[in-house]
matplotlib code that plots the C-alpha trace (Angstrom):
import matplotlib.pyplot as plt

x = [0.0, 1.3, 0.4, -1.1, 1.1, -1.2, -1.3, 2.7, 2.7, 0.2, 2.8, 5.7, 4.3, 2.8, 5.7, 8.1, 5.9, 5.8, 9.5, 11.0, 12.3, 13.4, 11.6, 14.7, 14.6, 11.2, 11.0, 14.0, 11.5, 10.3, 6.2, 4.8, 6.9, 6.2, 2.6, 3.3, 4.4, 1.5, -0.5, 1.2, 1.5, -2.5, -2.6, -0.4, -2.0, -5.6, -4.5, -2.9, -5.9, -8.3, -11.4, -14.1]
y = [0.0, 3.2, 6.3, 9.2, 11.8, 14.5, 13.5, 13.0, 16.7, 18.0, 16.0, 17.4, 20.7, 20.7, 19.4, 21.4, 24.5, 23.1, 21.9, 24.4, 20.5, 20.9, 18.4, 16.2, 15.2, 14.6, 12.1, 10.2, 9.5, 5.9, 6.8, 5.4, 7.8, 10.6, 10.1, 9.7, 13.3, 14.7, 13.5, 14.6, 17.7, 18.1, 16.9, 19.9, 22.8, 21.6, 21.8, 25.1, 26.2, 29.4, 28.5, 31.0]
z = [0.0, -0.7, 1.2, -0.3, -1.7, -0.3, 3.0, 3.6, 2.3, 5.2, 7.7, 6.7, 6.8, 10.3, 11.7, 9.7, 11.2, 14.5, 15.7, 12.5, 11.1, 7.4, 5.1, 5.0, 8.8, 8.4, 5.5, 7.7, 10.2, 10.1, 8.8, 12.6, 14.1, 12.3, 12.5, 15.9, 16.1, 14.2, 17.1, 19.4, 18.2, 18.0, 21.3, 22.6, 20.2, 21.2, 24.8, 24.0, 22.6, 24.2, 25.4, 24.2]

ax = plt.figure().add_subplot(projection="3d")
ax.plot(x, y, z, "-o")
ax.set_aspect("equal")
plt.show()
């Protein structure tokens, strides 16, 4: 199964605008770890998030 060209591009970006990563760090990650991250991630901007 291949995965989606689209989608690795939205993961690259929001962690590359999260931790400031370049693209090439990013694609080193093994795919389960950088989804891993992504999650993460949303976990700690909804958290971060104002409540209004």
């Amino acid at each position: 199964m291949t995965y989606a060209t689209d989608r690795l591009h939205e993961e690259i970006a929001y962690v590359a605008f999260h931790f400031h990563w370049g693209p090439d760090a990013i694609l080193d990650l093994e795919h389960q770890d950088r989804r891993r991250y992504t999650q993460q991630i949303a976990s700690l901007v909804t958290r971060a998030a104002p409540e209004g």
